[in-house]
C-alpha positions in Angstrom: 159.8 85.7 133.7 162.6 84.1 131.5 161.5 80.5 132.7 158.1 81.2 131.9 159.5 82.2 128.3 161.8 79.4 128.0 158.7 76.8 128.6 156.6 78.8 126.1 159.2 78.1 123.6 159.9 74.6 124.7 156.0 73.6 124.6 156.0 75.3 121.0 159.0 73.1 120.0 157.9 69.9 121.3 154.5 70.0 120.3 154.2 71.8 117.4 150.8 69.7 116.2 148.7 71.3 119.4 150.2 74.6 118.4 148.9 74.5 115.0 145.5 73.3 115.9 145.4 76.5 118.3 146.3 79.2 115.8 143.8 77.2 113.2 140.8 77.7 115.8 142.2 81.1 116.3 142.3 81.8 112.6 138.5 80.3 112.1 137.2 82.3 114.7 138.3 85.8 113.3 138.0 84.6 109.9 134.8 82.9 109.4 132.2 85.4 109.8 128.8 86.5 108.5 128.8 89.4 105.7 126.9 92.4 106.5 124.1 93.2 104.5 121.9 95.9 105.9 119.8 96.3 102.4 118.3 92.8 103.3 118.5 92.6 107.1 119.1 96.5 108.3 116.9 97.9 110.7 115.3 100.0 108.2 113.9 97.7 105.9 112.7 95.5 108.5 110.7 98.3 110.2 108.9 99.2 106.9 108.1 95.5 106.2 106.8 95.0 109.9 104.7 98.1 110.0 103.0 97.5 106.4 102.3 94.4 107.3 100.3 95.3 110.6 98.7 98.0 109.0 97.1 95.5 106.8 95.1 94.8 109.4 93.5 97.8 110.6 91.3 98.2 107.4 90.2 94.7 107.9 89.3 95.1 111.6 87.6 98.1 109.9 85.4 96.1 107.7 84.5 93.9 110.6 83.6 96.7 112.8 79.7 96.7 112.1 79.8 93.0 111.8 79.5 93.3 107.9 82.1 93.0 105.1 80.4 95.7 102.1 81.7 95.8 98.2 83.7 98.8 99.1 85.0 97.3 102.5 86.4 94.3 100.2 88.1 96.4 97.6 90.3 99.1 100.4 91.7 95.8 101.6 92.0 94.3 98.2 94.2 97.3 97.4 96.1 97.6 100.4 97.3 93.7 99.9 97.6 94.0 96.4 100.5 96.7 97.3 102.3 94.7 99.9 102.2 91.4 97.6 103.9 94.0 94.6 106.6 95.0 97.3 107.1 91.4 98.5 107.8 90.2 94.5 109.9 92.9 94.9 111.9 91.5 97.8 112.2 88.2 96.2 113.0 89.0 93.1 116.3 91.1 94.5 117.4 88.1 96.5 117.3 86.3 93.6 119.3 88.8 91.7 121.9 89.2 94.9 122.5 85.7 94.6 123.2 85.5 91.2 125.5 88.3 91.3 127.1 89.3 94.5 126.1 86.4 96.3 124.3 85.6 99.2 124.7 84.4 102.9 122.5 81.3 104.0 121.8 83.8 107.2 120.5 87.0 104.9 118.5 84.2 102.8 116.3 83.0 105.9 115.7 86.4 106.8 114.3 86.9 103.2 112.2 83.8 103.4 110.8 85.0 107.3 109.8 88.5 105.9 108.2 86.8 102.5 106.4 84.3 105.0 104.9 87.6 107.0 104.2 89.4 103.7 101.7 86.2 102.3 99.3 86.4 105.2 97.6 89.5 103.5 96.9 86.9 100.6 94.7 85.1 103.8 93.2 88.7 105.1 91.4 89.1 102.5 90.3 85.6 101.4 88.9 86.0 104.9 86.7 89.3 103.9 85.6 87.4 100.6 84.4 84.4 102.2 82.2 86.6 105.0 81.4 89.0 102.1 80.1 86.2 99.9 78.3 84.5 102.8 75.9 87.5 103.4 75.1 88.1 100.0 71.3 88.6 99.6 71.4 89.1 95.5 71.1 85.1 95.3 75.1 84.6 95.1 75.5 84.3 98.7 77.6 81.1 99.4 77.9 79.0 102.4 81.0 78.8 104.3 81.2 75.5 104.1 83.8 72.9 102.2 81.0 71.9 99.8 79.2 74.9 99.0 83.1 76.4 97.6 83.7 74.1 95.9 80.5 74.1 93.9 81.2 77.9 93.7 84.7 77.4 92.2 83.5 74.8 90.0 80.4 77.2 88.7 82.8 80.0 88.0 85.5 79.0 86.7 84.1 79.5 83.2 84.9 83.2 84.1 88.0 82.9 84.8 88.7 80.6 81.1 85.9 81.8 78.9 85.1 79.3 76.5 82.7 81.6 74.3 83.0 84.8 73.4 82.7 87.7 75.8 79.1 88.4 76.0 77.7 84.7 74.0 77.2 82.9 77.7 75.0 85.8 78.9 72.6 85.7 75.6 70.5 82.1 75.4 67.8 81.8 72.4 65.2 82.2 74.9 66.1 85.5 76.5 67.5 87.4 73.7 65.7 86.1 70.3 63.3 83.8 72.0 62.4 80.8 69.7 62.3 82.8 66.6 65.0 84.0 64.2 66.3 87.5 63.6 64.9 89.2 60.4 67.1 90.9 58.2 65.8 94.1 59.3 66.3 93.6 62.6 70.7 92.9 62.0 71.5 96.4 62.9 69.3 96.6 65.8 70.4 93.4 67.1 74.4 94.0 66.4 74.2 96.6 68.2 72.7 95.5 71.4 74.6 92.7 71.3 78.1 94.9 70.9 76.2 96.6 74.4 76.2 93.5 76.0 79.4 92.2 74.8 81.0 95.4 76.5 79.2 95.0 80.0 80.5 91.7 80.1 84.2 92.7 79.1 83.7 95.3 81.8 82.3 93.1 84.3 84.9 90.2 83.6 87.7 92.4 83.7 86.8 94.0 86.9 86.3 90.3 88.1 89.8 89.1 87.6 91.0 92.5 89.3 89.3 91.8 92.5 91.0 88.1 91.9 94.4 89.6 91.7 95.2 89.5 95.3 94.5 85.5 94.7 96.7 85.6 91.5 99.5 87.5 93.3 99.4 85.3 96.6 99.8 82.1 94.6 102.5 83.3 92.8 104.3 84.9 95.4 104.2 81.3 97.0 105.4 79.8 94.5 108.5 81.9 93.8 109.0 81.6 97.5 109.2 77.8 97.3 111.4 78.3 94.8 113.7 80.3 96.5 113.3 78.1 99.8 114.5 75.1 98.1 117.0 76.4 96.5 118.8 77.6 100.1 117.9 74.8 101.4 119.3 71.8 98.9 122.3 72.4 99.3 123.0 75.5 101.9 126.5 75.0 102.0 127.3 75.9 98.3 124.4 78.5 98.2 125.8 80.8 95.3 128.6 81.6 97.9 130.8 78.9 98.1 131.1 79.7 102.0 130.4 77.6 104.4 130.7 80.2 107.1 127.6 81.0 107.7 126.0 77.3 107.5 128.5 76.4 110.7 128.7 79.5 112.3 125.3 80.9 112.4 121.6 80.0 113.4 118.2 80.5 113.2 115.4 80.9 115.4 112.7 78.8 115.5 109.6 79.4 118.0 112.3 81.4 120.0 114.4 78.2 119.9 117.9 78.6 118.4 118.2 76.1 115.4 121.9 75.6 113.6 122.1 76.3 110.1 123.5 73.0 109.7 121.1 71.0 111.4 120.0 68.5 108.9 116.5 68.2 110.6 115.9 72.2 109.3 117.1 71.3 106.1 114.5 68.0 106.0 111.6 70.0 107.2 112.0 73.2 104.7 112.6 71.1 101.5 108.8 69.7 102.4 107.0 72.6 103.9 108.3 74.6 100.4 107.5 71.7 98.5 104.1 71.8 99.8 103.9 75.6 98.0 105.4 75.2 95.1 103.1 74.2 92.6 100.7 77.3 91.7 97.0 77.6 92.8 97.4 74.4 94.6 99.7 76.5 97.1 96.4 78.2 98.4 94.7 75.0 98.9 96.0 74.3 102.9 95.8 77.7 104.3 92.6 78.4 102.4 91.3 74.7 103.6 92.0 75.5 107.5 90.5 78.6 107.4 87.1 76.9 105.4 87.4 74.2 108.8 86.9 77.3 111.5 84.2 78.9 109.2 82.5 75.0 109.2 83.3 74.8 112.9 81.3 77.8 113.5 78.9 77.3 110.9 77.7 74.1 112.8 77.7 75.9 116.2 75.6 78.8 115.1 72.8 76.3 113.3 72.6 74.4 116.9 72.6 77.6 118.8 69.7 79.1 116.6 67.6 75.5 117.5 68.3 76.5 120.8 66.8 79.9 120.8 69.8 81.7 122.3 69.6 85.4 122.5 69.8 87.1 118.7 72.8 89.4 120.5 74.7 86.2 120.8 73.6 84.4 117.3 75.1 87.4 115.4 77.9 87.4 116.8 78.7 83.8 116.1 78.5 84.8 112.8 81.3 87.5 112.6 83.5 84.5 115.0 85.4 82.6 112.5 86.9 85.5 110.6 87.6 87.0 114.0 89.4 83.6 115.1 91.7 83.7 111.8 92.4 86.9 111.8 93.8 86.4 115.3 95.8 83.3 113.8 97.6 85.5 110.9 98.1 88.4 113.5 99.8 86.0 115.7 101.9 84.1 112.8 103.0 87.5 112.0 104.6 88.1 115.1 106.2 84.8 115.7 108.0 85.8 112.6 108.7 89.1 113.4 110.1 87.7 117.7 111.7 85.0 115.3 113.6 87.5 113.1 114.9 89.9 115.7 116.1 87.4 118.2 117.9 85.5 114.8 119.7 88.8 114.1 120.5 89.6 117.7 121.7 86.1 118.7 124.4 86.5 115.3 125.2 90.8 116.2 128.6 89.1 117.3 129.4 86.2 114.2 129.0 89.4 111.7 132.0 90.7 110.0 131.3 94.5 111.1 128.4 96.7 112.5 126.8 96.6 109.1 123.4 95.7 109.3 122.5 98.9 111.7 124.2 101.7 109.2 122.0 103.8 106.7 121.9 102.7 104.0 120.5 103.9 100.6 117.8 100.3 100.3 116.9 101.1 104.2 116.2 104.8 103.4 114.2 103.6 100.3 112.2 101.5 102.0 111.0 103.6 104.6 110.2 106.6 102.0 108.3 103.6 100.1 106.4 103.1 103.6 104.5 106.0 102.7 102.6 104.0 99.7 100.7 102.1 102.3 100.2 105.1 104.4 98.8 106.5 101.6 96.1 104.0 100.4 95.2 103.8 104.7 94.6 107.2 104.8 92.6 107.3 102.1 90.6 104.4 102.8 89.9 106.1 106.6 88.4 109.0 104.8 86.7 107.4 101.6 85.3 105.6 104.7 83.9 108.5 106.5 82.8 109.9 103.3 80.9 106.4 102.5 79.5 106.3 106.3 77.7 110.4 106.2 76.6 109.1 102.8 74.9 105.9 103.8 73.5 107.5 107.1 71.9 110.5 104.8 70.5 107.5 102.7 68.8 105.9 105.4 67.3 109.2 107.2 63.9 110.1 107.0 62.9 113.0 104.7 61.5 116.1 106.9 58.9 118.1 105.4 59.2 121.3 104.3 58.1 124.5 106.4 55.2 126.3 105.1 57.3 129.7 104.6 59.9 127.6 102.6 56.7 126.0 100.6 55.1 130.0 100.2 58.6 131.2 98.9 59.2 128.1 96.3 55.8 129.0 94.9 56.5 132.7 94.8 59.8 132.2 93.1 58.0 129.8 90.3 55.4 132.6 89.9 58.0 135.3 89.1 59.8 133.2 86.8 56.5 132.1 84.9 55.6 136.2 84.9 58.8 136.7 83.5 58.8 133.6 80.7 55.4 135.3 79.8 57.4 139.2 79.4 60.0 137.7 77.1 57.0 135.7 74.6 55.1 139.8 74.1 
């Protein structure tokens, strides 16, 4: 036992650069770790952002139940994204804060950029709706899904969008309000005033337009702030408003269920162009909104030859209702790549964190699953108003049943007592 000490302290003495080197690695190894941050990456905000996120998709599956996307079909989903796109600005926004404050890890960062990823595709879910919506349209505005026929569309309305008269001038034309004559003097007050009617029908209606455009408005945005936020991380991820490079060496990322290095300069390459791609506003919904207008084609094409065929009308109606059912399958399955991608990313680092941080209970993880009730809410609500709209629609469409002759005799008899009576009060 003494030998084996006196060679310990002979190797120490005689080498003393391989010792140094040794209690360096040691030292990195216990040193540089990952900061917990459970408000960002805890088990309780990512279950709240998963599961509103999926529920997004049963009221659209609902819509596409009958094999017909209504009005009212369109707005439940256009409120249930417009809440998840309000929660994902607010995700965004905190990260930004964080990192101007307290700072933030490269690692936390992706994991911000994954869930902001997941929380866009509702932006797609219900562009989907509106382009099947708008291609069944029987009131004349029906549009094609086709790369032309949108186009046209956009270009036609984007007047409403930037008025360039005012509200209620670009409905009135001299020959379908005052014709080819000129208003009298007389006629001023009678003519104000209908005009003032029209001009507030058209405020109404062009309000109400831009509000069922929000979901558009907030998707582009939230793109754009998440481009933002991706190239800032990704620049220069070693001096990301931390000033540690811990968590670039130490930690990584996966990718397709492939573990990436934060430090890999080929990640770094390819997210400073994918964000670049989404950066600019309104052009960021170009691509994804461009694919999806390629399967509605697709299928457009196929359903034209399959009606020259003469295949059964089962079959031609449900080409129809294919493409959205295709992309919707896409955004389900992107969602779940991200959501594999993000729980094997945090399980593959459990060990390079600097405690047991991200599963504790935290006041943001609590928040966010009480705030998990908002969405709950609005599905809950849209399953009955659904019901409700269903009994309504059914009543509408039944036929009316006559009356029995004993209902008819005692209808007659009670409007005969209540003439009598009429006829009691006037002596």
């Amino acid at each position: 036992m003494g030998a084996h000490l006196a060679l310990q302290k002979l190797a120490i003495v005689t080498s003393p650069t391989t010792t140094s080197v040794r209690i360096d690695a040691t030292m990195d190894s216990t040193s540089c770790m990952i900061p917990s941050d459970p408000d960002i990456a805890g088990v309780g905000v990512r279950t709240a952002i998963y599961i509103q996120n999926l529920f997004t998709f049963v009221p659209a599956i609902w819509a596409l139940w009958d094999g017909k996307v209504s009005a009212y079909d369109l707005e439940s989903v256009e409120s249930h994204s417009t809440t998840i796109l309000v929660t994902a600005f607010a995700i965004l926004i905190s990260a930004v804060g964080q990192a101007h404050t307290l700072g933030l890890s490269v690692f936390h960062a992706s994991i911000v950029l994954s869930l902001s990823w997941m929380n866009n595709t509702n932006t797609f879910i219900y562009f989907l709706l509106y382009v099947k919506h708008k291609s069944q349209a029987n009131d004349g505005d029906s549009v094609e899904p086709t790369f032309d026929a949108w186009y046209e569309y956009l270009r036609k309305r984007m007047h409403v969008v930037l008025p360039t008269k005012p509200f209620g001038m670009n409905l009135l034309s001299d020959d379908s309000v005052m014709g080819k004559h000129e208003l009298s003097f007389q006629d001023s007050d009678i003519s104000s005033i209908k005009l003032h009617q029209v001009s507030n029908k058209s405020s109404t209606s062009l309000t109400r337009k831009l509000l069922r455009k929000a979901v558009f408005l907030l998707g582009s945005l939230h793109l754009t702030v998440m481009a933002a936020f991706g190239l800032w991380v990704w620049t220069d991820p070693r001096f990301f408003k931390t000033g540690d490079s811990c968590a670039v060496d130490t930690s990584e990322m996966s990718i397709l269920g492939i573990y990436v290095p934060c430090r890999s300069r080929g990640l770094h390459g390819w997210s400073i162009a994918i964000y670049t791609l989404f950066l600019v506003p309104g052009l960021n919904l170009i691509l994804p909104m461009g694919l999806f207008l390629a399967i509605f084609t697709l299928c457009h094409k196929w359903h034209a030859s399959a009606r020259r065929v003469k295949l059964l009308c089962r079959r031609v109606a449900s080409l129809r209702i294919m493409p959205v059912w295709i992309s919707m399958s896409m955004l389900l399955i992107i969602n779940i790549v991200f959501l594999v991608d993000i729980e094997l990313t945090i399980y593959h680092n459990r060990e390079r964190h600097e405690d047991n941080g991200e599963s504790q209970w935290t006041f943001g993880q609590t928040l966010a699953l009480l705030l998990l009730s908002m969405p709950l809410r609005d599905l809950i609500e849209t399953s009955l108003s659904r019901r409700e709209h269903e009994r309504d629609r059914q009543a509408r469409t039944l036929p009316s049943m006559p009356l029995p002759a004993d209902a008819i005799d005692g209808i007659e008899l009670m409007i005969q007592i209540r003439k009598t009576a009429q006829k009691q009060k006037l002596l």
